[in-house]
C-alpha positions in Angstrom: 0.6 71.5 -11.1 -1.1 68.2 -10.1 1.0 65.3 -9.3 0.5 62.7 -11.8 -1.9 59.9 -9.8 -0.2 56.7 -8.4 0.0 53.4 -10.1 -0.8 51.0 -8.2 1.7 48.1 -7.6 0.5 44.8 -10.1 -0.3 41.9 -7.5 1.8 39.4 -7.0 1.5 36.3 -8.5 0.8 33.7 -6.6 2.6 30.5 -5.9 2.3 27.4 -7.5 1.0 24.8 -4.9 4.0 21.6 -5.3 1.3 19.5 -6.3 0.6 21.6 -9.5 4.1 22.3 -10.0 4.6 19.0 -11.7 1.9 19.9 -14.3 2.7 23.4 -14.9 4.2 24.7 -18.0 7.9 24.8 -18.1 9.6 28.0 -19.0 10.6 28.7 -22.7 13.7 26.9 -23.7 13.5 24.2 -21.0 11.9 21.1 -20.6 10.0 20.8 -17.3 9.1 17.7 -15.5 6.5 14.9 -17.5 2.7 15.5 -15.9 1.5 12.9 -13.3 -0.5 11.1 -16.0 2.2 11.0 -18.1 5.0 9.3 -15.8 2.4 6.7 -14.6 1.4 5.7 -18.2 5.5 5.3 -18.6 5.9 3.5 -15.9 3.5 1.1 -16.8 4.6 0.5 -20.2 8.0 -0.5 -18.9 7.0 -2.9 -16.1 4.5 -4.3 -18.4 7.3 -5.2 -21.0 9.5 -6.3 -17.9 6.9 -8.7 -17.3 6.3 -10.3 -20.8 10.5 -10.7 -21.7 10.7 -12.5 -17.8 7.9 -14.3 -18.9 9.3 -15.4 -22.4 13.0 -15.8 -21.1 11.7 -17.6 -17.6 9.8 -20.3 -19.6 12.7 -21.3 -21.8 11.9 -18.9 -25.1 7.7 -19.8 -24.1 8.9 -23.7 -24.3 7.7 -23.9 -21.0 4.5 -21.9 -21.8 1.6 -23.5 -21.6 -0.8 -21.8 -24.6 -3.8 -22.4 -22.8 -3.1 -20.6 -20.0 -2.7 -17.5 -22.1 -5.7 -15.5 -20.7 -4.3 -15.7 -17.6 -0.7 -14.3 -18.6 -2.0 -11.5 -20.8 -4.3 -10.8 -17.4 -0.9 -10.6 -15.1 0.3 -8.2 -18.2 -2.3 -6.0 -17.4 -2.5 -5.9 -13.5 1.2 -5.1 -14.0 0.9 -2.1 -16.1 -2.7 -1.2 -13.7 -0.3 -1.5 -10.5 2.6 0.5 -11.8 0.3 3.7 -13.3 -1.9 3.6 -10.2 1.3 3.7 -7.7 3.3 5.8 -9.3 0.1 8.2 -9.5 -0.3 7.7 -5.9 3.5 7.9 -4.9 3.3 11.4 -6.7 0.8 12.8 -3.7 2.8 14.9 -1.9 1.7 12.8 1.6 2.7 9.7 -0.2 5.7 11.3 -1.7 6.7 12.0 1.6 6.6 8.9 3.3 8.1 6.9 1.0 11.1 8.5 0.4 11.6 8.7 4.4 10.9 4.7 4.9 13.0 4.0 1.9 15.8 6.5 3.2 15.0 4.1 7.2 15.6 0.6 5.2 19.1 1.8 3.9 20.5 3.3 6.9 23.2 1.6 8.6 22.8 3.3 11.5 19.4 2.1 11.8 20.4 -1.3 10.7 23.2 -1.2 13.4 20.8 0.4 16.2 17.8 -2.4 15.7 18.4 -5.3 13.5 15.6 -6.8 14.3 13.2 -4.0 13.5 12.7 -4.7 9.7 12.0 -8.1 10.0 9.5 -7.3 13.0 7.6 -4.9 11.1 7.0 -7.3 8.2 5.7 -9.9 10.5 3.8 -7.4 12.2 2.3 -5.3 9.3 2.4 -7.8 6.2 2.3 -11.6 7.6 -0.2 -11.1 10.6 -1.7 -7.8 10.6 -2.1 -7.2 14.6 -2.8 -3.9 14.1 -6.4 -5.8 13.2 -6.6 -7.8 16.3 -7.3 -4.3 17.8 -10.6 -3.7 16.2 -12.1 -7.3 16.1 -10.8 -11.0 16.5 -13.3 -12.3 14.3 -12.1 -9.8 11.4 -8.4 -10.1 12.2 -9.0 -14.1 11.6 -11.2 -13.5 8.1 -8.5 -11.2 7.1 -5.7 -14.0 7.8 -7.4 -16.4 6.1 -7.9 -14.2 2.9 -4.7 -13.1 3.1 -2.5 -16.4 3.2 -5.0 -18.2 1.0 -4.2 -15.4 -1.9 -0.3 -15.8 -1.0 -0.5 -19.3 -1.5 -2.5 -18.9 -4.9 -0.3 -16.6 -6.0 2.7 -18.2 -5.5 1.2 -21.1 -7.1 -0.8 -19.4 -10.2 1.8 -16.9 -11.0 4.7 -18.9 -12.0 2.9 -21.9 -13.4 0.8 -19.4 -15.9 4.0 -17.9 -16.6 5.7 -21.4 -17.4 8.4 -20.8 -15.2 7.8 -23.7 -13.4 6.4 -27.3 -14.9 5.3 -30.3 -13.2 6.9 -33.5 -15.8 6.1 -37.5 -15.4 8.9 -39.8 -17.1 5.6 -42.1 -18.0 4.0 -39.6 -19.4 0.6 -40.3 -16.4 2.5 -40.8 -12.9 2.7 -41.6 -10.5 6.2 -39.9 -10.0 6.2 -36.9 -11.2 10.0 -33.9 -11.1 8.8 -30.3 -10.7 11.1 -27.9 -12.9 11.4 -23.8 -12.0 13.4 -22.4 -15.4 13.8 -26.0 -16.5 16.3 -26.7 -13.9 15.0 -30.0 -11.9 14.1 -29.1 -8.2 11.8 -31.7 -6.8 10.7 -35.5 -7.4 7.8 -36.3 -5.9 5.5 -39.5 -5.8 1.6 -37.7 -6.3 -0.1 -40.5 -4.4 1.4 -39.5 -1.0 1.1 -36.3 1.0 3.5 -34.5 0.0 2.2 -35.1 -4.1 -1.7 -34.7 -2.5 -0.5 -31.0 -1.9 1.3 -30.1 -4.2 -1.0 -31.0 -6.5 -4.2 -29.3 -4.7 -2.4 -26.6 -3.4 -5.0 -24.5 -5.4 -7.7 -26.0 -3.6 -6.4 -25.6 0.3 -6.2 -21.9 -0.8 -9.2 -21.9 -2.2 -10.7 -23.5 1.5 -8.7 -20.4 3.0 -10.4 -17.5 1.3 -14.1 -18.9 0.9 -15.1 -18.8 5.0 -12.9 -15.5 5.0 -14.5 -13.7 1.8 -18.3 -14.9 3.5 -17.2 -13.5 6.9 -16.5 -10.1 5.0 -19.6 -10.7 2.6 -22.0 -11.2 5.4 -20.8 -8.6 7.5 -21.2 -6.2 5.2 -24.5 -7.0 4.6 -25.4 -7.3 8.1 -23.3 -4.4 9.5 -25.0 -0.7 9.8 -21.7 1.3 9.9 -20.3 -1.0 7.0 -23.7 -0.8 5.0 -23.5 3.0 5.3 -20.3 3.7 3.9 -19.6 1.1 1.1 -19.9 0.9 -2.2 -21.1 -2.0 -4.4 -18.3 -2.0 -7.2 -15.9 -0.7 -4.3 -16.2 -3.4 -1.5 -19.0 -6.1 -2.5 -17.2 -6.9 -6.3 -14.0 -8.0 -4.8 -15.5 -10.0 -1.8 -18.0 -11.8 -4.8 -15.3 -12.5 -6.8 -12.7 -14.0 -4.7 -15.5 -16.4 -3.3 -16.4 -17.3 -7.2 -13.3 -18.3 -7.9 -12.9 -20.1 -5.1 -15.8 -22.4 -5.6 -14.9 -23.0 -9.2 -11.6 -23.8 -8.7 -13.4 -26.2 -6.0 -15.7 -27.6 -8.8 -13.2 -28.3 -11.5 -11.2 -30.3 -8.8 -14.9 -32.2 -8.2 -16.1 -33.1 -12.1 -12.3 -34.2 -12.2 -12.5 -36.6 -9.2 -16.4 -37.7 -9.1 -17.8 -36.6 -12.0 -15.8 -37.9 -14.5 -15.2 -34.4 -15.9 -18.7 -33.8 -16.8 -19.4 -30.1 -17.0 -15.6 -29.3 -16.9 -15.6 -27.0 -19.5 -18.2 -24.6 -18.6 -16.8 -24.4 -15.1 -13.3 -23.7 -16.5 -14.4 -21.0 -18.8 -16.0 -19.3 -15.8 -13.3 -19.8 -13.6 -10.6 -18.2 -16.3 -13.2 -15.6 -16.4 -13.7 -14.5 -12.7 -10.0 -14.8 -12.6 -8.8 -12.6 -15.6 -11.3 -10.2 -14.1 -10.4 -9.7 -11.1 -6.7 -9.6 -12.2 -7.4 -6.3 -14.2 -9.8 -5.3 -11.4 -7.3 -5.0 -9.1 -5.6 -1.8 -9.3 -9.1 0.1 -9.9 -10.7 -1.8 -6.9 -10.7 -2.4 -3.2 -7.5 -4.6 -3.9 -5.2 -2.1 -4.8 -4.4 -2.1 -0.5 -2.8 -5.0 -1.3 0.0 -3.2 -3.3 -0.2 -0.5 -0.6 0.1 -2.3 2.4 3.8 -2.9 1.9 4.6 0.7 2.2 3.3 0.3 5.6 6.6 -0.8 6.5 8.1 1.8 5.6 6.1 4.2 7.4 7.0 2.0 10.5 10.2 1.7 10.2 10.6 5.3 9.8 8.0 5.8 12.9 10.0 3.0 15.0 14.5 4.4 14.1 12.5 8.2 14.9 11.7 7.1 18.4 15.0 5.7 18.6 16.7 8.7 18.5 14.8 11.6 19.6 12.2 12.2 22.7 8.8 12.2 22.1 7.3 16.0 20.7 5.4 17.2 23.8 1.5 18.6 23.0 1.7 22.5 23.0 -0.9 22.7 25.2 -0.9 19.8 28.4 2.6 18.4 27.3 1.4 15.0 26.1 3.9 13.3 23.7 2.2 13.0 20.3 4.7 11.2 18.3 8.2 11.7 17.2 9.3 15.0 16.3 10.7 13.9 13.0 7.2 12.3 12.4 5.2 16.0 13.5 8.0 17.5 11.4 7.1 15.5 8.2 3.1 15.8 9.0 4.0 19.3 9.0 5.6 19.6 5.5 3.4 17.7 3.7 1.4 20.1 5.5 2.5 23.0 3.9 2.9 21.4 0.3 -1.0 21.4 0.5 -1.2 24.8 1.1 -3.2 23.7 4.7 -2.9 26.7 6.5 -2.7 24.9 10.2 -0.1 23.0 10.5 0.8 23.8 14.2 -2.0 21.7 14.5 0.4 18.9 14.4 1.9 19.9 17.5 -1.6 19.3 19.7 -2.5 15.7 20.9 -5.7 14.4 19.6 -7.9 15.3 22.9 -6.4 19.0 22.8 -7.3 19.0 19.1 -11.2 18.1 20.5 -10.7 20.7 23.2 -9.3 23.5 20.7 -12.1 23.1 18.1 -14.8 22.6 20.5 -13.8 26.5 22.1 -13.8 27.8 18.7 -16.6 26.7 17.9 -18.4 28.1 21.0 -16.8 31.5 20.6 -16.9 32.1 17.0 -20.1 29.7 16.0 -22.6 29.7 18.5 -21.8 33.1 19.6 -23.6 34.4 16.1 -27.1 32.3 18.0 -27.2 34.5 21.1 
């Protein structure tokens, strides 16, 4: 009598990667977490209506709003929702993920605060106001770059409220020259618009404006100009934003111009293509090049988190000459996001970049060309 024949084991299933988790299925009876696409398009929605009850409470119930700026408010409405579903679907990368919970958990420590109280406010100088990690690769870049970068602060802080009606330039004549500006209807400056002080506040669209134009051309030209630039770059990528910021730039310029010397002859054309260039690269912004922008702040945090690590532990030592590579918190962290990617080398972390060089060059020699001989 035979034995009956073995059945073989049924193979294990295998593990959801965490970046799939999110979107799989939940089990029956329970309700599992929203999909990426999902929780972005939520998250939108709500900082979108943040935006337009800020916008109708900060201008007084819109009696502050000026209804021909419009296009440019329902523009801000939509770079708010494009920013919001674009980070949140970033944040949700497991590398991303990562990071930003650790640099959030390094700007709410009080130990950390207690250990370097300077460190925050060093890092946003560093990172966000002047950008020295730029200074590394070029002067001339590290300068176009400034000049973008604090002529679009400037616009912004100047564009944003005013097409939002949350703050309003008023004459008691009705034409000057004395003229109170008002943030929420509350009275916070008189100024007299034929002196400096009136000069710039009223063409503080147009120093910014003198700012990003010899920046965006440094950028332009380079790119046009540069063979490791021209090889990698895309048109609607990295030429688009560059084009746009110097068109509106030079319209703005030109509106200022038929107001002064022209008598405002061809006004009107040059302030419907202005609005346009502006409401378009508005929206354009979280699909584009720009989007760094938004980005660049979590740069502190990755920092900070870099900077309170080194404070308290040594330096992780390469596995194979003893090198430090970086914190061990930091290898620690490369290492998980590591493994939520399913990357099967993530002792590869522990190696200092020449190592790394070294490692891959001896496999290569003893697995790759060895098939040649």
């Amino acid at each position: 009598m035979t034995e009956p024949p073995e059945v073989p084991d049924a193979p294990a299933k295998p593990p959801v990667p965490p970046a799939a988790a999110a979107d799989a299925p939940a089990a029956p009876g329970k309700r599992g977490p929203l999909p990426v696409a999902q929780r972005a398009t939520l998250a939108g929605v709500a900082v979108s209506l943040l935006l337009i009850l800020a916008i109708v409470f900060g201008s007084r119930m819109l009696k502050d709003f000026d209804s021909a700026l419009l296009p440019y408010a329902v523009a801000t409405v939509f770079l708010a929702f494009g920013v919001a579903y674009r980070y949140t679907v970033w944040v949700s990368s497991p590398g991303a993920r990562r990071l930003f919970k650790e640099g959030w958990r390094s700007f709410f420590s009080m130990s950390n605060f207690r250990r370097a109280p300077t460190a925050l406010p060093k890092m946003i100088a560093t990172y966000l106001g002047f950008q020295k990690f730029l200074g590394a690769r070029s002067h001339a870049r590290w300068a176009a770059h400034q000049l973008i970068f604090w002529g679009c602060v400037l616009a912004a802080l100047i564009t944003f409220p005013l097409t939002w009606g949350w703050f309003t330039f008023t004459s008691g004549t009705g034409s000057g020259p004395g003229y109170e500006m008002r943030i929420w209807g509350l009275k916070v400056l008189g100024f007299d618009s034929l002196n400096i002080v009136g000069w710039v506040m009223f063409h503080g669209l147009d120093l910014a404006a003198v700012l990003v134009i010899p920046g965006a051309s440094y950028f332009l030209w380079r790119r046009m100009k540069d063979r490791g630039a021209i090889t990698g770059q895309r048109f609607a990528y990295d030429l688009v934003p560059l084009i746009a910021l110097i068109v509106i730039a030079v319209t703005g310029l030109l509106l200022t111009f038929s107001s002064l010397f022209l008598h405002g002859g061809g006004y009107e054309f040059l302030a419907i293509l202005h609005m346009v260039s502006v409401v378009f690269t508005l929206i354009y912004i979280p699909f584009g090049k720009f989007f760094h922008i938004v980005q660049r702040p979590a740069a502190v945090g990755m920092q900070l988190f870099k900077y309170t690590s080194r404070q308290e532990d040594e330096a992780f030592p390469c596995r194979r000459c003893g090198e430090p590579v970086d914190t061990a918190a930091y290898v620690e962290n490369l290492q998980g996001t590591m493994r939520d990617l399913r990357l099967d080398f993530a002792e590869w972390a522990e190696y200092c970049p020449r190592c790394k060089r070294v490692l891959r060059g001896g496999a290569y020699l003893t697995h790759v060309k060895k098939g040649y001989k």
